[in-house]
VEXLUM-948785 format. One line per field, with one value per residue (C-alpha): residue number from 1; residue in one letter; x, y negated, z negated. Coordinates in steps of 0.25 Angstrom, whole numbers, plus 5000, padded with zeros to 4 digits. Layout:
k [NUM|...]
r [a|...]
x [X|...]
y [Y|...]
z [Z|...]
This chain:
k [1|2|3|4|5|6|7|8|9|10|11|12|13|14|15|16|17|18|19|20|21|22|23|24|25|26|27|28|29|30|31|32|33|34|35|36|37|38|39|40|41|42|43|44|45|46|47|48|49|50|51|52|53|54|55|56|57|58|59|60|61|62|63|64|65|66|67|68|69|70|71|72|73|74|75|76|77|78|79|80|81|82|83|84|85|86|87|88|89|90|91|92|93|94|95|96|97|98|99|100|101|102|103|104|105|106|107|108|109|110|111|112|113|114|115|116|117|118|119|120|121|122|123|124|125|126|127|128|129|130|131|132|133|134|135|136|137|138|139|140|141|142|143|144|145|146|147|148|149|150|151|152|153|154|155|156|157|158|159|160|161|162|163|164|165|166|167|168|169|170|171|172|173|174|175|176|177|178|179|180|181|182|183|184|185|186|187|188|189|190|191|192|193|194|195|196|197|198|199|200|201|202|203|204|205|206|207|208|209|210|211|212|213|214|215|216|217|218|219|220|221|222|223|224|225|226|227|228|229|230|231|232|233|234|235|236|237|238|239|240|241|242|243|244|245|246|247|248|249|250|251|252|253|254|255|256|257|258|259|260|261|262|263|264|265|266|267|268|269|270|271|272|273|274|275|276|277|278|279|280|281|282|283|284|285|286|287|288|289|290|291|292|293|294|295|296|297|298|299|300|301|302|303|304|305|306|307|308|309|310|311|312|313|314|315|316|317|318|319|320|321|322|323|324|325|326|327|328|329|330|331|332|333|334|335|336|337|338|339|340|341|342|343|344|345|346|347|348|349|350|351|352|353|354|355|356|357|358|359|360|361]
r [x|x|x|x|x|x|x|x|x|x|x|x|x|x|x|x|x|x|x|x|x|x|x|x|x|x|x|x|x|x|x|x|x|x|x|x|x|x|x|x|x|x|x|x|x|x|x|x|x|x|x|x|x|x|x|x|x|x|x|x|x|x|x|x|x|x|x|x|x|x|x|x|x|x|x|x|x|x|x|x|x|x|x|x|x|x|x|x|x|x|x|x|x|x|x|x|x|x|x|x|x|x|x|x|x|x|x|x|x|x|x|x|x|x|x|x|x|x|x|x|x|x|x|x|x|x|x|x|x|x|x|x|x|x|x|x|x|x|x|x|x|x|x|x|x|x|x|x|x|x|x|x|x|x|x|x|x|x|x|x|x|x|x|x|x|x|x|x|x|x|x|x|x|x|x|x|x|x|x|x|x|x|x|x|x|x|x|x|x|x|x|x|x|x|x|x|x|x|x|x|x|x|x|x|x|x|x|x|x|x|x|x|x|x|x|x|x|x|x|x|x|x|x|x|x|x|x|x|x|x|x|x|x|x|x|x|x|x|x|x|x|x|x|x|x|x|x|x|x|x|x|x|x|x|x|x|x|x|x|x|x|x|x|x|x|x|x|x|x|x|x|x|x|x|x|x|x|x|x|x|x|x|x|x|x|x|x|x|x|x|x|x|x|x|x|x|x|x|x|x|x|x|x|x|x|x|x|x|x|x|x|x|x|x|x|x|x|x|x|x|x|x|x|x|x|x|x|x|x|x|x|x|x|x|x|x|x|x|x|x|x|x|x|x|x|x|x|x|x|x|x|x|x|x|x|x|x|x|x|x|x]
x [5172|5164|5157|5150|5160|5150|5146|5134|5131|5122|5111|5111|5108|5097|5089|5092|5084|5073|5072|5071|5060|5053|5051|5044|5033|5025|5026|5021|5009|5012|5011|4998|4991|4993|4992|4984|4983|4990|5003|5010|5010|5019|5026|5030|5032|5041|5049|5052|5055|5064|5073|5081|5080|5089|5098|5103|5106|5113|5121|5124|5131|5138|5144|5148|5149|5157|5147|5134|5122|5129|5143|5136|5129|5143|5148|5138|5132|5145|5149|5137|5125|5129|5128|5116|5110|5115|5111|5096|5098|5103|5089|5080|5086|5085|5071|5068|5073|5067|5052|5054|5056|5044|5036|5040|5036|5022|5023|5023|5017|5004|5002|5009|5013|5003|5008|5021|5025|5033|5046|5049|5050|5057|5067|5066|5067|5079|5088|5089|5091|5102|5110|5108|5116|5124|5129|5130|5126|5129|5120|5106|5110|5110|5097|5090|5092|5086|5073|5070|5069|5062|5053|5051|5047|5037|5032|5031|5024|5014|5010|5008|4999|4993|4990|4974|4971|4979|4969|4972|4959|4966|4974|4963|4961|4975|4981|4970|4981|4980|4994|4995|4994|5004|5014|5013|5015|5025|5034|5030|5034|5049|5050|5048|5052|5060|5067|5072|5083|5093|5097|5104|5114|5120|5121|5125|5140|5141|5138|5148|5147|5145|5143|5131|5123|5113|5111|5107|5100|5089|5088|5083|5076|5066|5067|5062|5053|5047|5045|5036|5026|5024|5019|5012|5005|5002|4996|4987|4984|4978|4973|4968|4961|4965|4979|4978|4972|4982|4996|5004|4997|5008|5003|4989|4991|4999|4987|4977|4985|4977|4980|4970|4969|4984|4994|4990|4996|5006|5007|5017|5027|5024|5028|5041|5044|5041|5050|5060|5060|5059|5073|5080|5075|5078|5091|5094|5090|5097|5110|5110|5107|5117|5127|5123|5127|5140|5143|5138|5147|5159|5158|5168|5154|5138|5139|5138|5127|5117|5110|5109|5103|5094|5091|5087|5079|5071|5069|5065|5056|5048|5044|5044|5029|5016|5011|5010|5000|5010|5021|5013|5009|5026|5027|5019|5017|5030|5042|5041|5043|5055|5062|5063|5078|5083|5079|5079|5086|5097|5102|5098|5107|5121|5119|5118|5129|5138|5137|5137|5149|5155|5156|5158|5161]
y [5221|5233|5239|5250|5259|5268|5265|5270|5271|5261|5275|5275|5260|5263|5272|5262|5252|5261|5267|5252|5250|5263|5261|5248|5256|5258|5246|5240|5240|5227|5221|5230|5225|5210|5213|5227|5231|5222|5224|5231|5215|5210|5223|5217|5203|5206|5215|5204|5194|5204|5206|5192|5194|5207|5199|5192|5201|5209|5197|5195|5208|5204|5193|5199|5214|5218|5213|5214|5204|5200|5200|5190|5181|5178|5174|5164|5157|5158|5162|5158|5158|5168|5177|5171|5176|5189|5192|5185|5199|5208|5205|5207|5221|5224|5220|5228|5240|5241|5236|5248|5258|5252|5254|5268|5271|5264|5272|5285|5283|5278|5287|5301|5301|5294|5297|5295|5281|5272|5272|5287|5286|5273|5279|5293|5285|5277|5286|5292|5279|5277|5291|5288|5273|5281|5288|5275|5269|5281|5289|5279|5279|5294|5294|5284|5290|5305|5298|5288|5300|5307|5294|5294|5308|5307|5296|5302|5315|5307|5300|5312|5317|5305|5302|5307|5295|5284|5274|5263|5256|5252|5243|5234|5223|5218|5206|5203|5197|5182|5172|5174|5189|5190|5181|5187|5201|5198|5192|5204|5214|5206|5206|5222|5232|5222|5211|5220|5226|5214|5222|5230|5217|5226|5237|5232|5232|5246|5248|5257|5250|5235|5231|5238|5234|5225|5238|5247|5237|5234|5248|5252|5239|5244|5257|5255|5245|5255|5264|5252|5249|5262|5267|5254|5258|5271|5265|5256|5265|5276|5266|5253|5242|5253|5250|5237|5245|5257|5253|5264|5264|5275|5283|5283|5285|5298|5303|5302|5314|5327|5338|5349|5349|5353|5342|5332|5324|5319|5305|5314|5311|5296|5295|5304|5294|5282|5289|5290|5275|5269|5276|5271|5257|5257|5264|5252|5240|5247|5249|5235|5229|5237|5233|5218|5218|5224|5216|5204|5207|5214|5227|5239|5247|5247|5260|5257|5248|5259|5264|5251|5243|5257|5255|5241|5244|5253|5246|5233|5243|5248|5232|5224|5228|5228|5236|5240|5228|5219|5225|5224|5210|5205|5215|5205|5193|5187|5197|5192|5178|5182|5190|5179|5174|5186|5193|5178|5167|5171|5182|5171|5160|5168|5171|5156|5153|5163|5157|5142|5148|5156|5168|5182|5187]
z [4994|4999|4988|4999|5004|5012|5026|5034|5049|5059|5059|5043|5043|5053|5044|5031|5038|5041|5027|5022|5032|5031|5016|5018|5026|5013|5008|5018|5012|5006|5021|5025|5013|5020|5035|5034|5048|5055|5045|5059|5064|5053|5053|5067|5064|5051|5061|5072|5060|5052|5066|5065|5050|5053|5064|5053|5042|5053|5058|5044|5044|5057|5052|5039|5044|5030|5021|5014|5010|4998|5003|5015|5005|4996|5010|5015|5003|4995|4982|4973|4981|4987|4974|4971|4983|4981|4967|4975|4984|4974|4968|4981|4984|4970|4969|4983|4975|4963|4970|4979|4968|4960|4975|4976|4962|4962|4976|4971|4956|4961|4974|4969|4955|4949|4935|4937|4930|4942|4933|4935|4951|4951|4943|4950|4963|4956|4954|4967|4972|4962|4967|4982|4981|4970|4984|4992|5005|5015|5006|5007|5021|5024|5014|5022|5035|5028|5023|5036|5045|5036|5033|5050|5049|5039|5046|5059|5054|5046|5059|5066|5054|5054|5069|5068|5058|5068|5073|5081|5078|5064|5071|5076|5075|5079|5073|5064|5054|5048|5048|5035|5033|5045|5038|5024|5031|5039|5029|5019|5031|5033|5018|5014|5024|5034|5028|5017|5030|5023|5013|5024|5023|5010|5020|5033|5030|5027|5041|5049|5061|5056|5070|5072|5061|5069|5077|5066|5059|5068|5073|5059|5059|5072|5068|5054|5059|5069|5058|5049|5061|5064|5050|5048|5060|5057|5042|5050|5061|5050|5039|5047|5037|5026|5027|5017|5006|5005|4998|5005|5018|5023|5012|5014|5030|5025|5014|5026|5034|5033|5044|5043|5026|5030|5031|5019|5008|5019|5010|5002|5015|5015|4998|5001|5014|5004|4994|5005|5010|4998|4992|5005|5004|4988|4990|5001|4992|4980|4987|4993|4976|4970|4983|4980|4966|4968|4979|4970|4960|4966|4962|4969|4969|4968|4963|4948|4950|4957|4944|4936|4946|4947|4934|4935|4946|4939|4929|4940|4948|4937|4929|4944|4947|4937|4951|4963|4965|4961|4969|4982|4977|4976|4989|4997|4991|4986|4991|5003|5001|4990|5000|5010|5007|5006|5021|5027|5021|5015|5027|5035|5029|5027|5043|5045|5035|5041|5055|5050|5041|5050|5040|5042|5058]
């Protein structure tokens, strides 16, 4: 049964992938904390790795063009473990949710509203979530193609800004980067911004043009990783050996613009681009948890769901983290390893079941 009645277009799907990738470039400052100046390396490596990673969820949809993640897992495990697994995913994209709003809240309550206790933006930034998927998958669409130009826009005038402080020296020297830093990186850069594209498995079939899927998804894929280089680079290229000290390495690159005693306080542009990101990629992984438990239990629609798994969240979001400190620690040290099955193994399997099987087209 299909619970989404909405469709949207290959360009749409596009611009959801770069949202989800463009909300990761502050966060990346749980990678440049690890690799520091040579974070722009395993920015590459994670790239190359996550491209077959994204052949498989899309011939994953090829093969089951009608339906989504959990609709796939019921077909090739079966009955009971499939539903095992599912409720394993309705918890992973549930956990992505609420850790988001809980980054966004430490975000803004310990760089701009100092006094402002964390709650009163999660639920703030909450409830607009639960009125957009109130509307429906068209509506995140046509909301994430606003915010990713404007997030562009904001990036590209920032760099102009910025170009006078650009130093190529910071680069140097090149490859200074142990085996061990480059595999801890690399595995933290698949797991955050780029092996998170799986939860584009609960959106693939609402596709108008099913056939195309492949298409749009690595265009958004290059695109958005074109987008995550180029403002690591930026970061490094203004901050050098500084880069590893400052959380939100965007941010601070932003603080430093001042034009004449004129044009100042441009990090204002970089907390509403943050702000922006971060309710795509929420409003993403929301949609897909609310979608998951009304496909796992058979619902006609998800829409009853939206505001208590909102409320849940909250209440998540706000107890999950003593801290920042130990939400960057979880970030980098054991996320990676958890989220393994669920953007390697598990895709990986039902592909190799359905051919061994012969499931799906």
């Amino acid at each position: 049964m299909k619970i989404e009645k909405g469709v949207i277009s290959g360009p749409q799907l596009i611009f959801l992938i770069i949202g989800l990738l463009q909300a990761s470039t502050l966060t990346a400052a749980f990678i440049t904390g690890i690799t520091k100046t040579n974070t722009w390396i395993v920015l590459l490596a994670g790239f190359i790795i996550i491209l077959p990673l994204l052949l498989i969820y899309t011939s994953l949809s090829k093969k089951f063009p009608n339906k989504n993640l959990i609709e796939i897992i019921e077909t090739t495990y079966g009955r009971y473990l499939g539903k095992i697994i599912s409720i394993l995913y309705i918890y992973f994209f549930w956990y992505i949710v609420s850790a988001n709003l809980r980054f966004t809240a430490d975000f803004f309550s310990t760089y701009l509203f100092a006094e402002v206790d964390i709650s009163v933006f999660i639920i703030i930034f909450t409830i607009a979530c639960i009125y957009t998927l109130k509307k429906g998958l068209e509506v995140i669409a046509r909301a994430s193609f606003i915010l990713s130009v404007l997030s562009i826009f904001v990036f590209i005038l920032i760099s102009i800004l910025i170009i006078k402080d650009i130093h190529l020296s910071n680069f140097l020297p090149l490859f200074q980067i142990n085996s061990k830093e480059f595999i801890q990186g690399t595995n933290l850069m698949i797991s955050i911004p780029f092996g998170e594209i799986v939860v584009f498995l609960m959106i693939f079939p609402y596709i108008n043009n099913t056939n195309k899927v492949k298409k749009y998804a690595f265009g958004g894929l290059i695109v958005g990783g074109i987008f995550f280089l180029s403002s690591i680079l930026e970061n490094i290229a203004v901050l050098g050996n500084l880069i590893p000290i400052n959380f939100f390495p965007s941010y601070q690159v932003a603080k430093l613009i001042n034009v004449g005693e004129v044009i100042t306080r441009m990090e204002i542009l970089i907390a509403l681009v943050l702000l922006f990101n971060e309710f795509v990629k929420i409003c993403i992984f929301y949609y897909a948890v609310i979608l998951s438990i009304a496909q796992f239990f058979k619902l006609r629609s998800y829409k009853p769901l939206v505001v208590p798994i909102g409320i849940i969240s909250v209440i998540f979001s706000i107890t999950m983290f003593d801290s920042p400190v130990e939400h960057a620690y979880i970030a980098s040290s054991i996320y990676p390893i958890y989220v393994i099955p669920f953007i390697v193994l598990f895709p990986s399997i039902s592909l190799i079941i359905s051919w061994i099987r012969k499931l799906g087209t």
